[in-house]
VOVONU-307835 format. One record per residue (C-alpha): x, y, z; residue in one letter; residue number from 1. Coordinates in steps of 0.2 Angstrom, whole numbers, plus 2048, in hexadecimal, padded with zeros to 3 digits. Example, Ala and Ser with C-alpha at 12.3 -4.5 7.8 and 13.67 -1.06 7.14 Angstrom:
<nudren <83E 7EA 827> A 1>
<nudren <844 7FB 824> S 2>
This chain:
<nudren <49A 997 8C3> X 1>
<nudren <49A 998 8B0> X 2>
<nudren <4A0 98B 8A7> X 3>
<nudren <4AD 98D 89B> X 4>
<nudren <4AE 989 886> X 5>
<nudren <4BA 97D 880> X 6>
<nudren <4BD 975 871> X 7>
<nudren <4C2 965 86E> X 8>
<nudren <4C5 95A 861> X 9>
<nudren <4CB 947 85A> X 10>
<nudren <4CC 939 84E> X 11>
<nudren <4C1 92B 848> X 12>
<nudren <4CE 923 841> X 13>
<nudren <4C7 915 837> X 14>
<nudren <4D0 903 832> X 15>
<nudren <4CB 8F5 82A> X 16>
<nudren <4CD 8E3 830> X 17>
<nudren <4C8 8D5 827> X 18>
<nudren <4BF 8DE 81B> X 19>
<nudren <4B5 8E7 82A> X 20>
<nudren <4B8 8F8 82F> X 21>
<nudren <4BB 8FD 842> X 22>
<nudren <4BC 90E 849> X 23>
<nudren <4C9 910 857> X 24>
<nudren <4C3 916 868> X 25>
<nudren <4C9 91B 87A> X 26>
<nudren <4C2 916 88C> X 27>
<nudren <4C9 924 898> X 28>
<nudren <4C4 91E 8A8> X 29>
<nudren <4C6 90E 8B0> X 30>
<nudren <4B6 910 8BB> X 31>
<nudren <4AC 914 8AC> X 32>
<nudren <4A7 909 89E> X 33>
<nudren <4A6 917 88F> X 34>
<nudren <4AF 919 881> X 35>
<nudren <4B3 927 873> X 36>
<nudren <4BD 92D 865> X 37>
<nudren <4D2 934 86D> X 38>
<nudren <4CF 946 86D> X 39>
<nudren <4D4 955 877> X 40>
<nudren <4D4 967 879> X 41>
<nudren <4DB 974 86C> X 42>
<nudren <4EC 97B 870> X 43>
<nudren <4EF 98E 86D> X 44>
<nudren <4ED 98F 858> X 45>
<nudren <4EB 97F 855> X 46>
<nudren <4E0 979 848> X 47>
<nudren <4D1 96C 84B> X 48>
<nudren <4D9 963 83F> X 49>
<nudren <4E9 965 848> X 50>
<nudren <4E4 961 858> X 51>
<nudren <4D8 952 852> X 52>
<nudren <4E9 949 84B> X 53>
<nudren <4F6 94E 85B> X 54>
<nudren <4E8 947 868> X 55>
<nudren <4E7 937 85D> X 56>
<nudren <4FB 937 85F> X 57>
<nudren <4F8 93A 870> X 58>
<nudren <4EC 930 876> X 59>
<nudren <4ED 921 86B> X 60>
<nudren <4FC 920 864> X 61>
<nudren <4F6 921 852> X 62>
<nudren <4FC 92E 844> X 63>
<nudren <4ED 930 839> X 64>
<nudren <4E7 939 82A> X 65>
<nudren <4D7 945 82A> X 66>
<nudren <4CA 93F 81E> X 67>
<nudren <4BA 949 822> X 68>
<nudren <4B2 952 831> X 69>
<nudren <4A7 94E 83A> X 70>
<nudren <498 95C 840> X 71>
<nudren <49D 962 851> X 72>
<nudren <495 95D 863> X 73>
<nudren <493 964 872> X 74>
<nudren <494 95F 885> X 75>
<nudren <492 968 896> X 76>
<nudren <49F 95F 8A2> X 77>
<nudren <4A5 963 8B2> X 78>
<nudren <4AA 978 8AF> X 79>
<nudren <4AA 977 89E> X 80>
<nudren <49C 979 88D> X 81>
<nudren <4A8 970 881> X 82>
<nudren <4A6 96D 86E> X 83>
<nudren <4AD 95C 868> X 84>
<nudren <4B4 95C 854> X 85>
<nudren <4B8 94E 84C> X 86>
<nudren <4BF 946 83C> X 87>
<nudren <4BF 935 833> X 88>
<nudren <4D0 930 833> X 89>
<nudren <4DB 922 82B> X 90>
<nudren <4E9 91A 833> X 91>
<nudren <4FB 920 82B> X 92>
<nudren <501 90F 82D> X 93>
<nudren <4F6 902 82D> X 94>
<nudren <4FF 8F5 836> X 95>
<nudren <503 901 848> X 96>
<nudren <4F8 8FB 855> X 97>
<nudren <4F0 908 860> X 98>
<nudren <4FA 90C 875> X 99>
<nudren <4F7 91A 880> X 100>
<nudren <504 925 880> X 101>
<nudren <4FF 933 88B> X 102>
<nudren <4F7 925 899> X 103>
<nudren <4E6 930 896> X 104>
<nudren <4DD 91E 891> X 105>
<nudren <4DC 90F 89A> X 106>
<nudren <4D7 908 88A> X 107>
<nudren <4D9 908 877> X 108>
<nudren <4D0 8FC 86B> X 109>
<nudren <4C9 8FC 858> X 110>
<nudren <4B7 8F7 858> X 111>
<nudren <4AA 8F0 84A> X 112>
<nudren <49F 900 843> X 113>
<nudren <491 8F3 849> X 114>
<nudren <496 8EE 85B> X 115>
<nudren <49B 8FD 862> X 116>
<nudren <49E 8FE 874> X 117>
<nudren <493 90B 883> X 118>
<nudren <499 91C 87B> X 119>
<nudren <499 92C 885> X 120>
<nudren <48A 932 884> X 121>
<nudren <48E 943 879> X 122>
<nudren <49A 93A 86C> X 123>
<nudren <489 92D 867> X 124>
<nudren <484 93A 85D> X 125>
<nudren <496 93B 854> X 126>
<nudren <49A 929 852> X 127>
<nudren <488 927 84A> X 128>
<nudren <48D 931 83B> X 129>
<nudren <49F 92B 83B> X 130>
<nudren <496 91A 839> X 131>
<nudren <48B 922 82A> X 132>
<nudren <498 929 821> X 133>
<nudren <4A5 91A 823> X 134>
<nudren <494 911 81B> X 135>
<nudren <496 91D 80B> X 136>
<nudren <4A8 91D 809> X 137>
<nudren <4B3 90F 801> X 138>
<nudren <4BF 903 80A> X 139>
<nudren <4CB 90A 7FE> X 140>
<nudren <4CA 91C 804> X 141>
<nudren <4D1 914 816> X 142>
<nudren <4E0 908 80E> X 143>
<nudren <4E8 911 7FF> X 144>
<nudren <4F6 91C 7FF> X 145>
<nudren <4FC 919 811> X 146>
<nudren <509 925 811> X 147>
């Protein structure tokens, strides 16, 4: 059987507390101790961008704002070759807390850039550079102008 393209694609939307910046990440199964960015697939013309801030609604609960992309990864799962895009985010509002909304995730937490938890094995290589960037950027660029 041939397996079929998809695109997927998320936020690492990035928050600051105590002066420490945390990225927010998802566990989607209860059996399996991995976590990653919220993300899902691409509706019928929608954007990356688009789709990276619906499936953060979605999944987490959290209206964010797109700062930079991430470079794209890929993963063969199941029936599927899929291609993973993703953004540094901010939080609109700083103070809303993170929930599943869509009951995809069994669980929803911020995490410290430097104690980040077993990843999905494909999204290692994303959250490295999200860690690398976040390093280059300012904690200003993540707090100003919440709209």
């Amino acid at each position: 059987m041939e397996k079929k393209a998809t695109t997927s694609c998320g936020c690492a939307v990035i928050r600051y507390f105590d002066g420490v910046p945390h990225v927010l990440l998802v566990r989607p199964f209860a059996e399996r101790d991995a976590w990653g960015i919220p993300k899902g697939h691409t509706d019928e013309g929608e954007s990356f961008g688009e789709c990276a801030l619906r499936e953060t609604r979605e999944e987490a609960g959290i209206e964010a704002i797109l700062m930079k992309p991430l470079s794209s990864v890929k993963t063969s799962y199941k029936h599927e070759i899929k291609t993973v895009w993703g953004f540094i985010a901010r939080q609109r509002d700083q103070n809303a807390e993170p929930a599943a909304l869509d009951g995809e995730n069994v669980d929803i937490r911020f995490f410290k850039l430097d104690e980040l938890p077993n990843l999905h094995v494909y999204q290692r290589p994303l959250l490295d550079e999200v860690v690398k960037l976040v390093g280059e950027m300012k904690k200003e660029d993540f707090t100003l102008g919440n709209e």
